[in-house]
C-alpha positions in Angstrom: 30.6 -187.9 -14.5 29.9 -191.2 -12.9 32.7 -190.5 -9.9 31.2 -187.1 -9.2 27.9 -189.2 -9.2 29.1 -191.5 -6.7 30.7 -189.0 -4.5 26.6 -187.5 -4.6 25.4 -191.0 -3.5 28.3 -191.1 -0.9 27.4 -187.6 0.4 23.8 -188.3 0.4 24.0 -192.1 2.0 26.4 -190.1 5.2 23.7 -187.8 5.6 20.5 -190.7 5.3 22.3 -192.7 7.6 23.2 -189.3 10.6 19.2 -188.0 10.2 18.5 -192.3 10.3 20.9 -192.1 13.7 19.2 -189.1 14.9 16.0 -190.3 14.5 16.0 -194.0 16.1 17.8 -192.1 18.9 15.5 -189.6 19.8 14.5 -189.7 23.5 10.5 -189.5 23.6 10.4 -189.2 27.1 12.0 -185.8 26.9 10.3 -184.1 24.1 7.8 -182.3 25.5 10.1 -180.6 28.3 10.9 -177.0 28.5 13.3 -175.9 25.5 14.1 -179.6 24.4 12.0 -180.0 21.7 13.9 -178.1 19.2 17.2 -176.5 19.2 15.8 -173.2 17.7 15.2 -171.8 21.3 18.5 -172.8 22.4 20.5 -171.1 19.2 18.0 -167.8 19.8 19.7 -167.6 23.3 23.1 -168.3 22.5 22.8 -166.0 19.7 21.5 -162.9 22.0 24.1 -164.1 24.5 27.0 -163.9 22.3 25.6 -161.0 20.7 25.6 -159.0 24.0 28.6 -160.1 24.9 30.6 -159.2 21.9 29.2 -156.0 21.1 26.4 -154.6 22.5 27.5 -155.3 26.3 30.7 -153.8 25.9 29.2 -151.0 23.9 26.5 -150.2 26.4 29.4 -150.2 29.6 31.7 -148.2 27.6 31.6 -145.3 29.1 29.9 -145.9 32.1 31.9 -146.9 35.5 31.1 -150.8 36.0 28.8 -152.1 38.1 29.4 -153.6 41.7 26.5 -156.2 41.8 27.5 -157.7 45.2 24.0 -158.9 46.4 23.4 -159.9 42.5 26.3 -161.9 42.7 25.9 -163.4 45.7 22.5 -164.7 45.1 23.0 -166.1 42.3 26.4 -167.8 43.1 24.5 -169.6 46.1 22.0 -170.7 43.6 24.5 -172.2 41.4 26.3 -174.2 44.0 22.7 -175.5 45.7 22.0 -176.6 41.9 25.5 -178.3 41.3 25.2 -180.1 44.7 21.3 -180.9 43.6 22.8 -182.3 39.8 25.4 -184.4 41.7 23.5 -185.9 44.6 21.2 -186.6 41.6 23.7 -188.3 39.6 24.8 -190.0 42.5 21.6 -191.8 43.0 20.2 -191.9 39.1 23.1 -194.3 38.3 26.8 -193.4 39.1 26.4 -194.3 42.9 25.9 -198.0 42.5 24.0 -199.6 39.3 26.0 -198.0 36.8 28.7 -199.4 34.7 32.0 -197.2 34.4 33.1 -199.5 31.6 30.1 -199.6 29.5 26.6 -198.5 30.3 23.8 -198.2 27.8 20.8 -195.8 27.4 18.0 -198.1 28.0 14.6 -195.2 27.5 12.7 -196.8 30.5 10.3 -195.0 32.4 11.0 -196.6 35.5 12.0 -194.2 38.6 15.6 -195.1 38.4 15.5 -194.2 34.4 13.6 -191.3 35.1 15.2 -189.9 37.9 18.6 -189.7 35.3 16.4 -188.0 32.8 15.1 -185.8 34.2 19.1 -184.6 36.0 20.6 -184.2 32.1 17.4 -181.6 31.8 18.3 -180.2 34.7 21.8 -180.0 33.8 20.8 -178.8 30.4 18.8 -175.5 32.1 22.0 -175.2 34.2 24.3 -174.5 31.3 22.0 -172.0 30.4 21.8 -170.4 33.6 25.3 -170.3 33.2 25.2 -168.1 30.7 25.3 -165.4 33.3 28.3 -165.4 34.2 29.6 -163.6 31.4 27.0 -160.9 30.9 28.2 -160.3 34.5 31.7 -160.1 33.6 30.6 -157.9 30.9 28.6 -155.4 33.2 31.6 -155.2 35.8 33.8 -154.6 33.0 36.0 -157.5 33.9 37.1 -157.9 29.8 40.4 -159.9 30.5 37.5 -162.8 32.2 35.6 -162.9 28.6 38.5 -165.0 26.7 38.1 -167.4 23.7 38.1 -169.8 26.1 35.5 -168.8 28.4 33.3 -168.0 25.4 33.3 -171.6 23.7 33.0 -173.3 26.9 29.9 -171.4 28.1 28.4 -171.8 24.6 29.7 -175.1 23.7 28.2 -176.7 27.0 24.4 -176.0 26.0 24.9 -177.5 23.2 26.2 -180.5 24.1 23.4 -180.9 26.9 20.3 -179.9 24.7 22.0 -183.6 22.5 22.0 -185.1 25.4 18.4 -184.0 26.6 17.0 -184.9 23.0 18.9 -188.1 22.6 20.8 -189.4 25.3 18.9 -188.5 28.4 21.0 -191.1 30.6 23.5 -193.6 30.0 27.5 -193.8 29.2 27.9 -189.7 28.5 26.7 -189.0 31.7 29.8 -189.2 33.5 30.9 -185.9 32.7 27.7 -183.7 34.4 28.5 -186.2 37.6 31.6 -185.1 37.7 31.4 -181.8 36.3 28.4 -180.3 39.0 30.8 -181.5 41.3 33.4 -179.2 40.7 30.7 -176.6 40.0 30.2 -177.0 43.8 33.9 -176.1 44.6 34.1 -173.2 41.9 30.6 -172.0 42.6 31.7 -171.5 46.3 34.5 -169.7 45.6 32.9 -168.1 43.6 30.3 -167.0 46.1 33.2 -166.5 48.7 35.2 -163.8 46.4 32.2 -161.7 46.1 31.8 -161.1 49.8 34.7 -159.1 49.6 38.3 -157.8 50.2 38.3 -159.8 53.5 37.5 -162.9 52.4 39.2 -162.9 49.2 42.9 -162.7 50.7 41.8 -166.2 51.8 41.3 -167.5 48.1 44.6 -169.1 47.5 43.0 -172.2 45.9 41.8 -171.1 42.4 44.4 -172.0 40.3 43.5 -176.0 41.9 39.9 -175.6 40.5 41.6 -175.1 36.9 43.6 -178.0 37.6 40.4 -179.7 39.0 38.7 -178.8 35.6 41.3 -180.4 33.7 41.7 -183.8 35.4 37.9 -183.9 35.0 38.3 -184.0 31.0 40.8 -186.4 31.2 38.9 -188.7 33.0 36.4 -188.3 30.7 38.4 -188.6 27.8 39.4 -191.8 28.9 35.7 -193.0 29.7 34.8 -192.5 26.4 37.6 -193.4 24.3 37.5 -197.2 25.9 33.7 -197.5 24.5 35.4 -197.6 20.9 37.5 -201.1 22.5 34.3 -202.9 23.1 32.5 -204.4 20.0 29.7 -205.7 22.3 29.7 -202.2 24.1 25.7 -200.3 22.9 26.1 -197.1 23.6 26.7 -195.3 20.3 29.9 -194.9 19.4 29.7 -191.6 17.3 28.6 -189.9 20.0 31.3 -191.4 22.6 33.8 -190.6 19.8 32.3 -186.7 19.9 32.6 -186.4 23.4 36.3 -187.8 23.7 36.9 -185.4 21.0 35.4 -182.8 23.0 37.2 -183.5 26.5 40.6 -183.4 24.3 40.3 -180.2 23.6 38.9 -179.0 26.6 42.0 -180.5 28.1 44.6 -179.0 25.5 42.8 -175.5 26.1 42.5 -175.3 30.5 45.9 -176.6 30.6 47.0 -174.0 28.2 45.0 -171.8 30.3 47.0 -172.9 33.0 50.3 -172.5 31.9 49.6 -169.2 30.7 48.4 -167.6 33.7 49.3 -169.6 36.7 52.9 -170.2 35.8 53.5 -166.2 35.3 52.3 -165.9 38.2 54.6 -168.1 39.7 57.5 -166.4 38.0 56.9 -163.0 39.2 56.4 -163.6 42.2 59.8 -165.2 42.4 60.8 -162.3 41.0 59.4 -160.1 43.4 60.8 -162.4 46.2 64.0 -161.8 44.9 63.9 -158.4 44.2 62.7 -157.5 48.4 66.0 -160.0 49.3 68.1 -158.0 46.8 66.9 -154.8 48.6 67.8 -155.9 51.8 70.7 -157.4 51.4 71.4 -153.4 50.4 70.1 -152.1 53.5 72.4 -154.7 55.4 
């Protein structure tokens, strides 16, 4: 009686001392922005998202031809790589592009310009994950099904997550590092992107998308690496928890895009070996 008693305190002293974290963390200077108050908004979008895209989507296109959306598309592709270029060029200057530590950089609240300049880019990066969103109900309307993988899914709806703690939280600081890096290689995919939905005339010059996977996974590494060194440095502030989530959290992104990788850019390397081999075959016949 007294062990299962103790295991009650236990339980009840990890959760005092996560709402206790939560709490003294709470970033007051975001609080009153759009959807950052509360994460109910947030989880009533991702639930409508995943909702549509599971079922009702793909229920509604089922017998329907898919649609083109070429003007759609590129509009809103050209939106999202002006936004990644905005997010980056505001990174830049809100801390990575000179004051900033890459070994250990604190949160510190302020209000100064600087500070607030770096808030208000993790907001910014926070909408943009939502925005995001879009590209799967897209895939879903074209009827592009073998684009909506496991993969795909818990990135676009892991990401919003992760940047609505941020925006409540940790609007600045250590964490950070990853929208930098990451609207910068929104820039290159975003493009490409934009490019591939001109058409059949621009797309035979797409060679490059398998290096914007491999892009995607060097940038989770780095990462990874940022945030696993906080846990070296006793004197380090930045909360530790939440550099432990996010190294946990750029591990597994990196298991699951070079998985990814392997998977579909190495087939495609075989076959077309294959095929190579099969037109010298033929005409070595002919000869």
């Amino acid at each position: 009686m007294s062990t299962h008693t103790l295991s009650l305190n236990e339980t009840n002293t990890v959760v005092d001392r996560l709402v206790n974290f939560f709490v003294e963390h709470e970033d007051l200077r975001t609080k009153s922005w759009f959807l950052s108050n509360a994460p109910g908004p947030l989880f009533t979008i991702l639930g409508v998202y995943l909702y549509f895209c599971l079922y009702a989507g793909p229920r509604y296109m089922r017998d329907r031809k898919p649609f083109e959306l070429k003007n759609t598309l590129l509009v809103y592709n050209a939106v999202q790589v002006a936004l990644s270029w905005v997010l980056f060029y505001e990174g830049y200057k809100g801390g990575w592009g000179g004051h900033y530590n890459f070994k250990c950089q604190p949160i510190t609240y302020g209000t100064d310009a600087v500070s607030m300049r770096m808030a208000r880019a993790v907001w910014l990066y926070y909408i943009a994950k939502i925005t995001e969103l879009l590209d799967t109900v897209f895939f879903v309307l074209r009827k592009k099904d073998r684009q909506i993988s496991f993969l795909h899914l818990y990135h676009h709806t892991l990401m919003p997550v992760c940047a609505f703690i941020g925006v409540k939280y940790f609007a600045g600081g250590h964490g950070t590092l990853l929208g930098f890096i990451n609207s910068f290689i929104h820039i290159i995919m975003y493009a490409y992107y934009l490019l591939s939905a001109m058409g059949p005339k621009v797309q035979k010059y797409l060679w490059w998308k398998k290096y914007i996977t491999i892009l995607q996974i060097v940038q989770f590494l780095i990462i990874f690496v940022h945030t696993l060194q906080v846990q070296f440095q006793p004197s380090c502030p930045y909360p530790k928890p939440i550099a432990a989530l996010l190294t946990f959290n750029a591990g597994l992104f990196t298991y699951m895009f070079s998985s990814f990788y392997v998977k579909n850019y190495n087939k495609e390397q075989k076959r077309a070996a294959l095929k190579k081999e099969q037109e010298a075959a033929a005409m070595l016949k002919q000869d």
